[in-house]
C-alpha positions in Angstrom: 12.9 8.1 1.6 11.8 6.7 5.1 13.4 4.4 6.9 12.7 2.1 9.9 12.3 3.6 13.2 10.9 7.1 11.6 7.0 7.8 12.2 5.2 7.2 9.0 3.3 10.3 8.0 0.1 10.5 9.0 -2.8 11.3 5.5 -6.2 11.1 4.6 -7.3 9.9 1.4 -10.8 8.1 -0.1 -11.4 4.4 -1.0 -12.9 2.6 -3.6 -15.9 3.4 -1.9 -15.0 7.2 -1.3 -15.0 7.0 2.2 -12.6 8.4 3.6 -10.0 7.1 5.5 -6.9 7.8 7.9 -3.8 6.7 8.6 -3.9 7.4 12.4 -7.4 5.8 12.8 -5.2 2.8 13.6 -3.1 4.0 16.1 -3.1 2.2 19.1 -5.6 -0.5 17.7 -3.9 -1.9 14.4 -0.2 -2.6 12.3 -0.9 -1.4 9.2 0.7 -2.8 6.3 0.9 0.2 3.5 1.7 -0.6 0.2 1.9 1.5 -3.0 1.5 0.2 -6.6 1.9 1.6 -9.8 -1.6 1.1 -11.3 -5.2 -0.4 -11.1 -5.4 -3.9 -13.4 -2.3 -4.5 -14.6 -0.4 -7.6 -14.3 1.9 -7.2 -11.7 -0.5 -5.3 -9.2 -3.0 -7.3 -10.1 -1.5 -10.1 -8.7 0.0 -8.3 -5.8 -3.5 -7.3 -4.6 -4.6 -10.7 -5.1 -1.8 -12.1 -2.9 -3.0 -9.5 -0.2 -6.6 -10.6 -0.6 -5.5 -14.2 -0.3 -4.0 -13.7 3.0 -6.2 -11.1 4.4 -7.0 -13.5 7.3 -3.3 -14.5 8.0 -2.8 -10.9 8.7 -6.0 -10.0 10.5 -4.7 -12.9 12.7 -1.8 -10.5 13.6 -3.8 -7.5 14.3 -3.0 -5.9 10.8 -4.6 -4.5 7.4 -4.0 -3.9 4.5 -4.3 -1.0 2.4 -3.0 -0.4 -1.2 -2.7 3.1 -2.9 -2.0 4.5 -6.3 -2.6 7.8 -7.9 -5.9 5.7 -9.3 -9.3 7.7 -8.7 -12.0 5.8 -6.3 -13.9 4.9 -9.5 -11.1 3.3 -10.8 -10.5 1.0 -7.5 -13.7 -0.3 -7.5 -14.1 -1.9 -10.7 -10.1 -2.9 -9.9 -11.9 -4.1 -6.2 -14.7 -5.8 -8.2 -13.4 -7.3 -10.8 -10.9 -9.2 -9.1 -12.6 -10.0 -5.8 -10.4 -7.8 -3.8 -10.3 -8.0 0.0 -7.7 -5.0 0.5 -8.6 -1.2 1.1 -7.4 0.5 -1.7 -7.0 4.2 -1.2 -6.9 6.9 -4.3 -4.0 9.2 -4.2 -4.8 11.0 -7.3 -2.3 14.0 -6.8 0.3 11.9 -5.8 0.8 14.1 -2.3 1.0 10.6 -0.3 3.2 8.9 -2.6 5.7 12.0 -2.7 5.4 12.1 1.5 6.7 8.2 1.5 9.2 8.8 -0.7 7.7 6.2 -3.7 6.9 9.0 -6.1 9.8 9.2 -8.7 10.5 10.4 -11.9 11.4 7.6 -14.4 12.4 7.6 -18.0 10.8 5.4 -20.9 11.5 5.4 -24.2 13.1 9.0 -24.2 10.4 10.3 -21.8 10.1 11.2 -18.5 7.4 10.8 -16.2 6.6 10.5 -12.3 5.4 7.5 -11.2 5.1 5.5 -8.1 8.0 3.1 -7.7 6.1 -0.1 -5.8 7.0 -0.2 -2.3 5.6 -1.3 1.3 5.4 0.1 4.8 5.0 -2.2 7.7 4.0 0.2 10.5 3.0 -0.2 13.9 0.7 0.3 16.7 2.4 3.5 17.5 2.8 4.4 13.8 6.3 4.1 13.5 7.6 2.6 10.7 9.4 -1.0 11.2 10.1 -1.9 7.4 10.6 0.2 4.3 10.5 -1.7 1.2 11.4 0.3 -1.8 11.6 -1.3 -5.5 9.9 -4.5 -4.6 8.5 -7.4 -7.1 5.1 -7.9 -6.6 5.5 -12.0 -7.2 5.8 -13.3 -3.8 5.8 -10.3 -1.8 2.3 -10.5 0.0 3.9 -13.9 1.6 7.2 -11.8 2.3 5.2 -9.2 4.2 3.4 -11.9 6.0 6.6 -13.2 6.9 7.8 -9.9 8.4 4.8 -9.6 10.5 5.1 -12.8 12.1 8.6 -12.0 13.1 7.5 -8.7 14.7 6.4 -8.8 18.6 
């Protein structure tokens, strides 16, 4: 698991759109706020990605974005994106390589079986792309505004 202070690992993965995108295309420029969600349209990251989207200008304000991942394909994200009007990247990690490299890729049992899945956690990084928060196991009610909070205590 990563913890504050380590560099976040650096990836590349596609978007809703299938662009793709970097990690270290913010470095220097931009705090990136990564967060990892269990899946496209359900009710709890639904409404965490709604959150985000609500307070995408709060955080531009701070020189950050947002960008959500789960092992959802691009096609998936942008009916997810459409749908709900959603202002936050969200980045297809199909194989589940960057969830396993942050640590949020975990096996979990239900109902006798077992099966990986992502465990819903955020990443505050910065400029530099070092990590300053590592939020493992969070609930996505209210944590948009607990991020924001974070970010405006960071200098």
């Amino acid at each position: 698991m990563l913890q504050a202070g380590q560099v976040a690992p650096d990836f590349a993965l596609p978007d809703a759109d299938m662009e793709m995108l970097q990690l270290s295309d913010f470095k220097k420029k931009k705090r990136v706020v990564l967060y990892f969600y269990p899946k496209d349209d359900t009710p709890g990251c639904t409404l965490e990605a709604i959150d985000f989207s609500d307070m995408e200008d709060d955080f531009a304000a701070r020189d950050t974005v947002v960008l959500g991942v789960s092992r959802d394909d691009c096609i998936s994200h942008a009916a997810f994106r459409d749908k709900h009007g959603l202002a936050v990247r969200l980045l297809a990690d199909s194989e589940g390589e960057v969830a396993a490299l942050y640590g949020v890729l975990q096996e979990r049992e239900k109902e006798g079986v077992k099966r990986l899945g992502i465990v819903r956690s955020t990443f505050i990084i910065d400029k530099q792309g070092v990590v300053c928060h590592a939020l493992y196991g969070v609930n996505a009610k209210g944590h948009a505004a607990e991020v924001l909070k974070l970010i405006k205590e960071l200098r």
